[in-house]
VEXSE-628619 format. One line per 2 residues: number of its first residue (from 1); their letters; for each residue x negated, y, z of N, C-alpha, C. Coordinates in Angstrom, 2 decimals, always signed. Layout:
N
NUM) A) X/Y/Z/X/Y/Z/X/Y/Z; ... .
END
This chain:
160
1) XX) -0.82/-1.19/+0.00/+0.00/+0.00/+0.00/-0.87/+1.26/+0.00; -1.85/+1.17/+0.45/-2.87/+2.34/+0.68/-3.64/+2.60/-0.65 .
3) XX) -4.00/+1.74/-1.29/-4.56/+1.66/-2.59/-3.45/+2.71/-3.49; -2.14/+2.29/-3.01/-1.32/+2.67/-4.36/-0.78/+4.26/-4.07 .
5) XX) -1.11/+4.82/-2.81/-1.05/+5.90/-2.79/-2.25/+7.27/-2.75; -3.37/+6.29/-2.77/-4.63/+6.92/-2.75/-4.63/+7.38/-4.69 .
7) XX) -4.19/+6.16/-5.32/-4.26/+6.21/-6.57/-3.28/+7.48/-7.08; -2.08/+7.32/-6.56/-0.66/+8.07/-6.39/-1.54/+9.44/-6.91 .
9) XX) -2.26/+9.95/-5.21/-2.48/+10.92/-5.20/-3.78/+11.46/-5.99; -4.45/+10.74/-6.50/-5.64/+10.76/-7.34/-4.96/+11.49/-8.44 .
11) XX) -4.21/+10.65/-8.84/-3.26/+10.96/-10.68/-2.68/+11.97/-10.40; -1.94/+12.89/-9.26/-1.59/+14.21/-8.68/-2.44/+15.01/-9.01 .
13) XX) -3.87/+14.98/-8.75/-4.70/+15.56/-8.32/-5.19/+15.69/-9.94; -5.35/+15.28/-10.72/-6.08/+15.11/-11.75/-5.02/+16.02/-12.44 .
15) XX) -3.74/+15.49/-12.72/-2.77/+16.09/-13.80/-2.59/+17.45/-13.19; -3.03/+18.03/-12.31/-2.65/+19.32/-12.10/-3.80/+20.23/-12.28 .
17) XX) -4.91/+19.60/-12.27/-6.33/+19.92/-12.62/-6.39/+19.95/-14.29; -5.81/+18.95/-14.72/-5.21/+19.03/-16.23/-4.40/+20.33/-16.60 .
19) XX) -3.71/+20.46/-16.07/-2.66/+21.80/-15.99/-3.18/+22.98/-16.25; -4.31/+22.95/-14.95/-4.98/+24.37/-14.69/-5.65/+24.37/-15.86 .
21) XX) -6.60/+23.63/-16.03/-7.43/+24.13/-17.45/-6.82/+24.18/-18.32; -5.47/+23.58/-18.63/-5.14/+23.72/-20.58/-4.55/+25.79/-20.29 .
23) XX) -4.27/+25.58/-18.77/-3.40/+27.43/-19.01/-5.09/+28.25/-19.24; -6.07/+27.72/-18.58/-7.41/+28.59/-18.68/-7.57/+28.70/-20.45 .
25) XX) -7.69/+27.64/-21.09/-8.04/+27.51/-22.28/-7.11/+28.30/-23.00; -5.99/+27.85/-22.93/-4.72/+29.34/-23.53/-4.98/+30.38/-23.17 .
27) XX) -5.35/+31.10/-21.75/-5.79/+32.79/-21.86/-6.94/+32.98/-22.93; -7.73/+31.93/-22.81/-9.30/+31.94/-23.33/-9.00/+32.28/-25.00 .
29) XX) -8.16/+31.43/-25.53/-7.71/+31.51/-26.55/-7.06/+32.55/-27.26; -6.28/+33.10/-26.27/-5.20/+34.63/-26.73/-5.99/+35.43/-26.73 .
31) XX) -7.16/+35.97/-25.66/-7.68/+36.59/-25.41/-8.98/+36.60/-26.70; -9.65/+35.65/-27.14/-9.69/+35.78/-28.39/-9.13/+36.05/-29.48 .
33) XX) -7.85/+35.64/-29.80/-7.24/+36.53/-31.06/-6.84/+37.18/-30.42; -6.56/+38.36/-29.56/-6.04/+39.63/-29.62/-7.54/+40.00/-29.68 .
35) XX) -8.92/+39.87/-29.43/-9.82/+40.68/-29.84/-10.43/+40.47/-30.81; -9.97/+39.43/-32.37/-10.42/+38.90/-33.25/-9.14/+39.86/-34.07 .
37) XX) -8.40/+40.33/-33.84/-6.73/+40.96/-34.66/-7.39/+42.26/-35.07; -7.79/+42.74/-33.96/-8.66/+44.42/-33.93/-6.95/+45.21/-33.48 .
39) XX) -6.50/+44.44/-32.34/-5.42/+45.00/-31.25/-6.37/+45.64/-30.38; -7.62/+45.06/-30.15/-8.19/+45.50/-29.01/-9.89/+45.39/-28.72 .
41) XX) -10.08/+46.33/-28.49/-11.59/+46.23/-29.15/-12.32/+45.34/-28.05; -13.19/+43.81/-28.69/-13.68/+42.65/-27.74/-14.89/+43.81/-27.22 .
43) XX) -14.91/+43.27/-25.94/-15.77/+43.64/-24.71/-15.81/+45.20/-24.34; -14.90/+45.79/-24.61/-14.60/+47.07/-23.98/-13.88/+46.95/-23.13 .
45) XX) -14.34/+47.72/-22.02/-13.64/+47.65/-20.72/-11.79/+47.81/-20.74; -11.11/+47.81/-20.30/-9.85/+47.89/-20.40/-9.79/+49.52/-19.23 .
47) XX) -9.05/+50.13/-20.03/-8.74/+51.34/-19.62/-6.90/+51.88/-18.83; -6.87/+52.92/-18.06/-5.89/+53.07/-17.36/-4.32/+52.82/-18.18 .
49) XX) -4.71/+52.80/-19.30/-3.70/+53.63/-20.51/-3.31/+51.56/-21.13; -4.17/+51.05/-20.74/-3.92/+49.31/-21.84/-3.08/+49.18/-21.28 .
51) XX) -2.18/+48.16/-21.96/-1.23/+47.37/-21.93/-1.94/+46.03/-21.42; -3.22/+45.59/-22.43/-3.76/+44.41/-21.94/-4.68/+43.86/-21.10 .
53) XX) -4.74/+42.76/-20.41/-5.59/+42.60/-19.19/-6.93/+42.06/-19.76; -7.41/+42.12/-20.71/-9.09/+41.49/-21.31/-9.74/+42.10/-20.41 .
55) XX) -10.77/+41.36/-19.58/-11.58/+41.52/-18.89/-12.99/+41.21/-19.44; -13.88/+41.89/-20.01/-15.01/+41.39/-20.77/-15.48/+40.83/-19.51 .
57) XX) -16.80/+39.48/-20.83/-17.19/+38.70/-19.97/-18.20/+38.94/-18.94; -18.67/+39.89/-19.52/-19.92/+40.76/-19.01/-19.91/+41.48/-17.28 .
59) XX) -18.48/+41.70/-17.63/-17.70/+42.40/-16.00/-18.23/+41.84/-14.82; -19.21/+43.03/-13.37/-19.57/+41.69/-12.44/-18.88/+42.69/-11.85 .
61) XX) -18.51/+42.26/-10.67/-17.46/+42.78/-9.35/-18.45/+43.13/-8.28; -19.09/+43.79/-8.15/-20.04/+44.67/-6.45/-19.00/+44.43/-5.25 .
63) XX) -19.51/+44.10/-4.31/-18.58/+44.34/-3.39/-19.11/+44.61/-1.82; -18.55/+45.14/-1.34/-19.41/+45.73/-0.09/-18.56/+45.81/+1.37 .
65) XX) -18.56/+45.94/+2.70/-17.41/+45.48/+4.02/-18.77/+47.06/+4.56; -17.53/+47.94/+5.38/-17.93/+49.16/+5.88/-17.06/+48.76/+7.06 .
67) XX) -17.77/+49.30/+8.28/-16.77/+49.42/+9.76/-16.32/+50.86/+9.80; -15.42/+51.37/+9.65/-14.95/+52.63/+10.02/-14.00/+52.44/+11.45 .
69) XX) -14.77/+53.84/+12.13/-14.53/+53.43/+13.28/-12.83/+54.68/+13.45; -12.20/+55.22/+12.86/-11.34/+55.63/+12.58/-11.75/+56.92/+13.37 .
71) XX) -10.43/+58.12/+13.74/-10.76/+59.13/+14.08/-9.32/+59.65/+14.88; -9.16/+59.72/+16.49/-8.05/+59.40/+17.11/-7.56/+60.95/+16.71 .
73) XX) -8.32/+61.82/+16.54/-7.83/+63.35/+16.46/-6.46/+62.93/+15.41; -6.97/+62.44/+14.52/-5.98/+61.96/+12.84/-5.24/+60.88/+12.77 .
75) XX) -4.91/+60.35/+14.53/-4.11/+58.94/+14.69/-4.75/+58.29/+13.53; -5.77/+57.78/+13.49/-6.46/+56.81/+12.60/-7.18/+55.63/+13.44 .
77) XX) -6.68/+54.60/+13.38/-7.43/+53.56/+14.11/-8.66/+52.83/+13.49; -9.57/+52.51/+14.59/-10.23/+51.63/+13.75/-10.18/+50.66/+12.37 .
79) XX) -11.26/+50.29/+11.51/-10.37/+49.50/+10.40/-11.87/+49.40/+9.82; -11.31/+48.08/+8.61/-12.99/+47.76/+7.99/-12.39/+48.09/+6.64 .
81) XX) -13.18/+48.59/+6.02/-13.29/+49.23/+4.44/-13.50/+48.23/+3.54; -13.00/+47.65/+2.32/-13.71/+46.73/+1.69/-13.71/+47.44/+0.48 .
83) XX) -15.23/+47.70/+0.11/-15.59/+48.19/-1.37/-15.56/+47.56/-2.70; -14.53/+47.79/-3.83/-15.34/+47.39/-5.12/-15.28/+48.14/-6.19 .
85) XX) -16.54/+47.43/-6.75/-16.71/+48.27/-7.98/-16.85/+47.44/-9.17; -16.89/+48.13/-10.32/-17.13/+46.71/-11.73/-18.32/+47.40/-12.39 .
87) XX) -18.93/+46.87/-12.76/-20.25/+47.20/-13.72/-20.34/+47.90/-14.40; -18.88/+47.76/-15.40/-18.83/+48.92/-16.93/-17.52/+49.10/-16.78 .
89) XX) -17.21/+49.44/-15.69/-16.02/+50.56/-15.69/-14.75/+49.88/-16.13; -14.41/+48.56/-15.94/-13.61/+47.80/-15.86/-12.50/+48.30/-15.37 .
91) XX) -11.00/+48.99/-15.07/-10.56/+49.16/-14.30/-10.06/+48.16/-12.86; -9.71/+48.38/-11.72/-9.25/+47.31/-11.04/-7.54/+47.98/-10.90 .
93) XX) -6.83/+46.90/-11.29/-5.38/+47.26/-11.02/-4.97/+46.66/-10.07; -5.59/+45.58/-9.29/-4.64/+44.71/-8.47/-6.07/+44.12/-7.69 .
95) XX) -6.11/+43.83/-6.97/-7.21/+42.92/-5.74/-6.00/+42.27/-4.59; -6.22/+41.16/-4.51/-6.14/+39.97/-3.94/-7.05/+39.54/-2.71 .
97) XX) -7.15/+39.39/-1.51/-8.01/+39.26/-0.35/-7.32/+38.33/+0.82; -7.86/+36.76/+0.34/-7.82/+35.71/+1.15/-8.55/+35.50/+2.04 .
99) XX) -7.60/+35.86/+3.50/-8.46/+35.41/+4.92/-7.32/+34.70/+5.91; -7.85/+33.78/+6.06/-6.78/+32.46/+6.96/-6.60/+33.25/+8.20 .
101) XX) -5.42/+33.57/+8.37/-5.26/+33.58/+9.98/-5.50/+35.56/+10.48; -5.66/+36.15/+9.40/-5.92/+37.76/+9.52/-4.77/+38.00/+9.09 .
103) XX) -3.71/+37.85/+7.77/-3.11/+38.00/+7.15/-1.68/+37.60/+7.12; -0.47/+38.21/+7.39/+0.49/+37.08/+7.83/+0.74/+36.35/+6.13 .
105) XX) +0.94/+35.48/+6.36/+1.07/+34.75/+4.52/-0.24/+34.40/+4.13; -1.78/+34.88/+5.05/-2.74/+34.42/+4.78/-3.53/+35.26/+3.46 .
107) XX) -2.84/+36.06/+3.05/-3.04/+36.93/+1.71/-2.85/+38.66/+1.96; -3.77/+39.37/+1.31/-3.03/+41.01/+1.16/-3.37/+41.01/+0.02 .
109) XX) -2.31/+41.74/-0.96/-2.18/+42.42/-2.04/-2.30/+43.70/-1.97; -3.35/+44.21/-2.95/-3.45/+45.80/-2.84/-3.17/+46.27/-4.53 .
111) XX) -2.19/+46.53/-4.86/-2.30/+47.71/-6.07/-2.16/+48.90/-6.07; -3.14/+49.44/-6.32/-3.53/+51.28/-6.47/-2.23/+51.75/-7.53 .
113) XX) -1.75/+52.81/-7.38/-0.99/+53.83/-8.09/-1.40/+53.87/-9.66; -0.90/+53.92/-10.55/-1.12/+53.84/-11.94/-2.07/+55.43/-11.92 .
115) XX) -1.50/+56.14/-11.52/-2.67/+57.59/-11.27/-3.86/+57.65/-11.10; -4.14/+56.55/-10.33/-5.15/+56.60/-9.39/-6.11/+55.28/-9.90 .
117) XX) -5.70/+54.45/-10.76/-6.43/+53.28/-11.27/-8.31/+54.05/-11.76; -8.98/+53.14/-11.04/-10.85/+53.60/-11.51/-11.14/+52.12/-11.33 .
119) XX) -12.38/+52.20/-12.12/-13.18/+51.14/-11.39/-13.63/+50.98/-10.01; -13.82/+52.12/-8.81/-14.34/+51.65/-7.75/-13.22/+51.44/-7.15 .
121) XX) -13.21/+51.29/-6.08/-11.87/+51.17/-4.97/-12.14/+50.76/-3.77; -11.71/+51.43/-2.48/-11.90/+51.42/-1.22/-10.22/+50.87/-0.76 .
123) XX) -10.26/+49.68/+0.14/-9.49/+49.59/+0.83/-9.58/+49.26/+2.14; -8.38/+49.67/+2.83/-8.84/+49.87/+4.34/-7.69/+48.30/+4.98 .
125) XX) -8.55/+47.58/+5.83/-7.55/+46.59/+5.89/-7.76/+46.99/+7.80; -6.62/+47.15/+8.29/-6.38/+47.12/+9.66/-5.96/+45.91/+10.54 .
127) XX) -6.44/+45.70/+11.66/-6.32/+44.51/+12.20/-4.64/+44.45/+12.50; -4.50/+42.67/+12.61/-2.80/+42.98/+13.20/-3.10/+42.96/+14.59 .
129) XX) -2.14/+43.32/+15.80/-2.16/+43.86/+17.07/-2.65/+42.16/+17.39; -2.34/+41.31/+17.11/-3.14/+40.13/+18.41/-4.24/+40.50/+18.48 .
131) XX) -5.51/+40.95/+17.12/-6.63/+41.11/+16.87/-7.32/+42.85/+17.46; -6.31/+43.39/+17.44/-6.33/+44.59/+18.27/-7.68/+45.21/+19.04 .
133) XX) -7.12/+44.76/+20.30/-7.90/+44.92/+21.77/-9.31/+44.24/+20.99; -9.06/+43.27/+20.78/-10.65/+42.66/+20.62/-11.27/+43.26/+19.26 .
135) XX) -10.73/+43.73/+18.43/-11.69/+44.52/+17.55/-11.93/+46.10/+17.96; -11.54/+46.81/+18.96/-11.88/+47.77/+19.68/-12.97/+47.37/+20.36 .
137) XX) -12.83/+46.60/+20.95/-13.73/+46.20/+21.95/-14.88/+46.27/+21.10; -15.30/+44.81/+20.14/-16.20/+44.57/+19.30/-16.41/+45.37/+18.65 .
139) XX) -16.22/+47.26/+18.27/-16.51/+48.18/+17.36/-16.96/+49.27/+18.64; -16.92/+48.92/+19.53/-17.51/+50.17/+20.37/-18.98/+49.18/+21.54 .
141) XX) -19.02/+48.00/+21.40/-19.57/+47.22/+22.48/-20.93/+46.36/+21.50; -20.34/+45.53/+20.78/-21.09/+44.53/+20.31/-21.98/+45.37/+18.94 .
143) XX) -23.00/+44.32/+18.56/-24.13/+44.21/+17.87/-23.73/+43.44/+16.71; -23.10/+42.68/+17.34/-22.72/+41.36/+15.60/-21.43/+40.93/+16.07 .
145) XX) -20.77/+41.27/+14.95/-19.08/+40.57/+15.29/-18.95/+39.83/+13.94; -17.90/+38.45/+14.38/-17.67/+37.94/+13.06/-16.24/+37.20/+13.75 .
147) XX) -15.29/+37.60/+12.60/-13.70/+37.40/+12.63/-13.52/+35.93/+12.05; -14.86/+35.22/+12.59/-14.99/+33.62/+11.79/-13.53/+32.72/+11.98 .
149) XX) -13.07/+32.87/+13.26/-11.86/+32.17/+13.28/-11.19/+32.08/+12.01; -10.93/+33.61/+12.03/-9.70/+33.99/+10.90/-10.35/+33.94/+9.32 .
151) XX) -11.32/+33.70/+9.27/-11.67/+33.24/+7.68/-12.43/+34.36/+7.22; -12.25/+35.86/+7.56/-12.81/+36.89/+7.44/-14.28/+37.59/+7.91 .
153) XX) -15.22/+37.24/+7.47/-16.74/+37.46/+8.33/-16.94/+38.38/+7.87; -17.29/+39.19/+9.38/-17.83/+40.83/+9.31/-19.44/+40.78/+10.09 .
155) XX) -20.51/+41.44/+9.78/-21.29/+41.24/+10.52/-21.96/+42.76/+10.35; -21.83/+43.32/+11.53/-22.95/+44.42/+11.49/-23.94/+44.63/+12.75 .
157) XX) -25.01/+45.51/+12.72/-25.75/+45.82/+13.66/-26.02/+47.15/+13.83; -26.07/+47.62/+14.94/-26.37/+49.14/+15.81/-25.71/+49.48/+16.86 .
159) XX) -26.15/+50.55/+17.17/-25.47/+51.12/+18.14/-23.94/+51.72/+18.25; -23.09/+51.44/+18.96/-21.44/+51.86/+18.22/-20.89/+52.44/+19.80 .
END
């Protein structure tokens, strides 16, 4: 019986792995003829104004974690910054930021304002209140903090 569900789940595991790549190979594919049509010029960055999501291949993503320690004058609480940027001016319309156990749903979605779309982008992710007290603490006390529980590793050093 164990055999036949190990197998079960093998053939699960495979046909959905099947799945994923034939949809990869179809973007891969469109995304070539729309830049083989001359709809869209291949390896130019995609700009505020496209319709289409071509991401040249060339595109690398920088990314950088800042502690801002907020500023109570401006009811601003503590919070960590997460930086990105793209190489050649890629725009970012949408960022996605998976951390187990920080996040209710385990996920934040950030999309910037159609106005406001650039390549760099700062977002500020604030703790939820269980995490609270103890990231006060750890932003005015400690040397090295890391939110390892929750999937999210922060690590800095100095004086705070």
């Amino acid at each position: 019986m164990m055999d036949v569900n190990i197998e079960q789940e093998t053939i699960r595991e495979l046909s959905q792995r099947r799945h994923t790549l034939l949809l990869e190979l179809k973007n891969y594919e469109e995304n070539q003829r729309m830049g083989s049509s001359g709809e869209i010029v291949y390896g130019k960055p995609s700009t505020a104004g496209d319709q289409v999501g071509i991401i040249p291949a060339n595109t690398q993503l920088q990314t950088g974690l800042a502690i801002n320690m907020g500023n109570e004058e401006k009811n601003k609480p503590p919070h960590v910054e997460i930086a990105l940027a793209t190489t050649n001016d890629t725009v970012i319309r949408a960022v996605i930021i998976f951390a187990e156990g920080i996040f209710e749903g385990e996920s934040h979605v950030y999309h910037p304002r159609e106005s406001i779309l650039t390549s760099n982008i700062r977002i500020p992710l604030y703790p939820p209140k269980v995490l609270q007290g103890y990231w006060q603490h750890c932003t005015r006390h400690a040397t090295i903090v890391g939110l390892c529980n929750g999937g999210l590793h922060l690590s800095f050093t100095g004086k705070y």
